[in-house]
N, C-alpha and C positions, 0 to 999 in steps of 0.2 A: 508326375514330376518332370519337369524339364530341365535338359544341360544347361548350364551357365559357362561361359567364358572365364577364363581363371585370371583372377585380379592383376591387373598391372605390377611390376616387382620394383624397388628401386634400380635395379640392376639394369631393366630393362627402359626406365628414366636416364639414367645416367649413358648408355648406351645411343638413344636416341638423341643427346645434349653432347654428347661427345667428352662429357666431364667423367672426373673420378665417381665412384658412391656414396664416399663420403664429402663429395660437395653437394652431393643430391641432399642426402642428410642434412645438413649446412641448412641448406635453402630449405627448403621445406619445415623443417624445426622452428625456423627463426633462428638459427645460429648468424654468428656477424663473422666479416673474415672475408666473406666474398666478393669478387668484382662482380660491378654494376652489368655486363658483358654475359657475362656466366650464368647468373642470376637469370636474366633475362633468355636464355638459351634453356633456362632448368624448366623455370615456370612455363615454356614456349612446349618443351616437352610433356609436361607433366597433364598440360591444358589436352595436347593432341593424343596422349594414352588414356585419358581418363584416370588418371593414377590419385586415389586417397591414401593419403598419411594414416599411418597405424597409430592413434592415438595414445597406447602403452610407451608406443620406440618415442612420441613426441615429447609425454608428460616428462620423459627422462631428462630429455634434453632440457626443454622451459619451465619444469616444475610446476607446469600449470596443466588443468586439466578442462579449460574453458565451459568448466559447468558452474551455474550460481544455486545455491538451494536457494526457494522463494516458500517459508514461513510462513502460513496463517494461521493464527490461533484459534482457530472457530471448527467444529465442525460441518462436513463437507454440505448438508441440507443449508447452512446459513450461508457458505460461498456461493454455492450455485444460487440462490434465488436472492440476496443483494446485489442489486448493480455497482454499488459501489467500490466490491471486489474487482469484477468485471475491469471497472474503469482502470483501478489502480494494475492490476495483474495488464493490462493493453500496456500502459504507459512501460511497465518493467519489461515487458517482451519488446517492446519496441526496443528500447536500449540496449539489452542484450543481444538480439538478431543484430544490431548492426554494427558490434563489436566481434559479431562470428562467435557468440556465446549460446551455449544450450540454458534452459529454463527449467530448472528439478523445482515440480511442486510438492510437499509435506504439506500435509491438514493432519491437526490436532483434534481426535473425537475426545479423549478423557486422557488422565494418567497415565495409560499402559501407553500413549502414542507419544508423549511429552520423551518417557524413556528410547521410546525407538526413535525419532526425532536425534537426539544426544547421541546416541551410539553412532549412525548415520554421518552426522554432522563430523566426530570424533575419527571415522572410520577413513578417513583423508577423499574422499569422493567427490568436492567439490572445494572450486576457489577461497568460496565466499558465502554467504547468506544474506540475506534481507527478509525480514522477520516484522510484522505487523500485526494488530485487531491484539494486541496482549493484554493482558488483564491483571490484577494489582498484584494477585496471589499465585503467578503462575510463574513457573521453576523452569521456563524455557532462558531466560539471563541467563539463568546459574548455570546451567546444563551447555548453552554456547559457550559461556566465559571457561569452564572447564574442557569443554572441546580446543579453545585458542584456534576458533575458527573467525575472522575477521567478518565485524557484520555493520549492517546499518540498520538502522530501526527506523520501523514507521510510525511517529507521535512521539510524543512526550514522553521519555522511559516516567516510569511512577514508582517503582521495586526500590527496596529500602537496598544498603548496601552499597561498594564502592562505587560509582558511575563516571571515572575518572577515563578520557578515551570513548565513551560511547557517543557516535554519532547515530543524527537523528533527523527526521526528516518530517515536519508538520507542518499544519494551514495554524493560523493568528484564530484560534480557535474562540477565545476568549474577548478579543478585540470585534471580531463579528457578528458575537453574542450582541454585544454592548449595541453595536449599529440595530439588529432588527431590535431591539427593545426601545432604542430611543426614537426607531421611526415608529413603533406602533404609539409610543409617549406622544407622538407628534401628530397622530392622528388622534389627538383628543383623548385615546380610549385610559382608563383610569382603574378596570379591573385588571391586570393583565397578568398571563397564567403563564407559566411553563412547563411544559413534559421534558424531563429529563431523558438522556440516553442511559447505558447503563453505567451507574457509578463504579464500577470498577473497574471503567476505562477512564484515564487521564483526558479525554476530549470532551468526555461526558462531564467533567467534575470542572471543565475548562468554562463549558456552554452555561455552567449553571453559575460559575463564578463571574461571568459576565451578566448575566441578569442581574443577579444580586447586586454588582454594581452599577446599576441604573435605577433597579426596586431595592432601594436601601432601606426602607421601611414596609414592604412586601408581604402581608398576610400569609402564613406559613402555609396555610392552606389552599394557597396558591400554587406549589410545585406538587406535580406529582413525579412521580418516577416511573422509568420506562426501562425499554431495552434497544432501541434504535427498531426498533421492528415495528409493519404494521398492527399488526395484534398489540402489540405494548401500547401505540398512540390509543389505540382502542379502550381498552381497558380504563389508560390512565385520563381521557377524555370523562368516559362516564364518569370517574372518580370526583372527578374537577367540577361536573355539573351537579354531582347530587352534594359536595360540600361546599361550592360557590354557585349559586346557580346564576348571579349577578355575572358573572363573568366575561369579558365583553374583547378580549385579546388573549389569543396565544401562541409564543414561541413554544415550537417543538425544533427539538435535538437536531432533528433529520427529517427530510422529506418524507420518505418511509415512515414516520412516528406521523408528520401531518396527515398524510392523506388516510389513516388509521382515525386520525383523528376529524377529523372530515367528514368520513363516512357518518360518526356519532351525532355531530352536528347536523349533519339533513334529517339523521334519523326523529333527532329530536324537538323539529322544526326548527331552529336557528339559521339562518340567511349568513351566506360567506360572501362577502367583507360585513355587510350591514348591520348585522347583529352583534358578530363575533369575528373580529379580522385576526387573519393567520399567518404565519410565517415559516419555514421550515427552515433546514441547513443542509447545502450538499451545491443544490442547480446540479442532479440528476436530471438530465432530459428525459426520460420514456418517462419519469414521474412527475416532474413539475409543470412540463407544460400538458401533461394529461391528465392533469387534475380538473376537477371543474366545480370552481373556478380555478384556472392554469395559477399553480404555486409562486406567490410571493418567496423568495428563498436567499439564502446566502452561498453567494457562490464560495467551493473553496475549488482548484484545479486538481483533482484527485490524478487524475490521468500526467501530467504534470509531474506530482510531487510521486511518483514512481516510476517517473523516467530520473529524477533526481536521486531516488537512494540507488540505483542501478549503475548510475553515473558516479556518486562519489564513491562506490563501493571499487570500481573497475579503476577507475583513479587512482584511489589507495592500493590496488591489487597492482597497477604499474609502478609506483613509487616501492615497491615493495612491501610485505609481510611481516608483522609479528603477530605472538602470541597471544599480546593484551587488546589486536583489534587493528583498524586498519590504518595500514603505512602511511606516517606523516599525519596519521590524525585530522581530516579536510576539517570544516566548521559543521556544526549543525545547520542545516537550513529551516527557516520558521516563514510561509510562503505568505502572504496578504489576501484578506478575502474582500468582497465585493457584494455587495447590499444588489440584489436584481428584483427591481419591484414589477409584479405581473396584477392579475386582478384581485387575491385572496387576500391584500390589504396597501 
């Protein structure tokens, strides 16, 4: 074990600034009061001791605790191996580092974590939250709304009950459905299939509502259902060739579902685009353009639309707090997605 040097004191801030302690306290805090003069004489010291704020003596003063919890509802094997976590969690760390905010992650494995999660959240340990990947029947709303901890959501809230104040943060899920289905219409093809993501996500029940309106007449036999994973595309591909085997296009939910689905098609001699042209949803890079053929996809900005709930969270968190959600209530934002055509159709 080695001696350490004993932390800088205010005392010894205030000393080297020539100020009172409690103008050190002042400046450091964010307290207002101060001249421009002083300030500058505070920070000048504080910079040349090395001196850190006691985060306890801070939160008293600002009431804030410059931590955000960042919510995924998935267990920890689905965040780590989708990129799409990846992207979204980058965009949200980015916003928070540059508001000089720490990043508290919660993952939900089952029930017993949903409760700990709520207590947490309840237990005053952080600003705010930003809470995404939820699913139709899950008790993390209830559990935040009962904490009166100020949140943004990632997508479409879909939970029955009041949603009066929830802001929310998604891609035109629906809208960019509509595009890859009317470009594959437009390439002639006339079977065209969909894999679903999981329906008990609002984005999944978004992608499928866009097909549908394009295949208004659509052979049921046509959707399978998935779960945004490669295995799911897998799966729901065989399904698709041994009850259509005419099938000659398919939107998939997600990148991740096509290239699952993908795999099926070489396996089963079919040629991508020629036989069967594909599409996915995401423009994931490690996966669309390493597909082969490099994924026709819909782009949404995932990285983007989680510097966005980070930002309207921190927004609301400066306009001030209530208990029904966050200060001044900003708009939901619903982001525009973008048709990116590559070789797989």
């Amino acid at each position: 074990m080695t001696d350490t040097a004993p932390r800088p004191t205010l005392e010894a801030v205030a000393a080297r600034a020539g100020v009172s302690r409690a103008t050190v306290s002042r400046v450091v805090n964010g307290g207002d009061g101060v001249r421009d003069i002083l300030v500058e004489r505070v920070r000048k010291a504080v910079e040349e001791l090395g001196y850190v704020p006691n985060q306890a003596a801070r939160s008293l003063v600002t009431r804030r605790h410059d931590a955000i919890a960042v919510v995924v509802a998935e267990p920890e094997t689905r965040v780590f191996a989708d990129p799409f976590f990846a992207h979204q969690l980058r965009g949200i760390s980015k916003e928070l580092t540059a508001h000089d905010n720490q990043l508290v992650l919660l993952l939900t494995e089952g029930r017993d974590d949903h409760a700990r999660v709520g207590r947490y959240l309840a237990g005053g340990h952080v600003d705010g939250a930003l809470v995404f990947s939820l699913h139709l029947d899950d008790p993390l709303p209830e559990l935040i709304q009962r904490a009166g901890v100020p949140t943004v959501f990632g997508g479409r809230p879909g939970w029955s009950g009041d949603r009066r104040g929830v802001v929310y943060v998604d891609s035109d899920n629906r809208g960019g459905a509509r595009d890859a289905v009317r470009h594959l219409a437009g390439l002639g093809r006339t079977r065209i299939a969909h894999i679903t993501g999981a329906l008990d996500q609002t984005s999944a029940v978004d992608r499928l509502d866009g097909y549908r309106d394009v295949m208004v007449d659509a052979d049921p036999r046509l959707i399978a259902e998935a779960d945004f994973t490669p295995a799911g595309g897998e799966r729901a591909m065989r399904e698709l060739l041994d009850r259509c085997p005419d099938v000659d296009a398919v939107f998939a939910a997600s990148d991740l579902t096509a290239s699952g689905a993908l795999r099926v098609l070489r396996e089963a001699g079919r040629r991508v685009p020629d036989d069967v042209a594909l599409i996915g949803f995401d423009d994931m890079l490690p996966v669309a353009e390493q597909t082969d053929p490099p994924l026709t996809t819909v782009r949404q900005d995932i990285e983007e639309m989680g510097r966005l709930m980070a930002r309207l969270l921190l927004r609301g968190l400066d306009r001030g707090t209530s208990r029904e959600g966050v200060g001044g209530t900003p708009s939901s934002v619903v982001l525009p997605t973008t048709l990116v055509r590559r070789a797989s159709a």
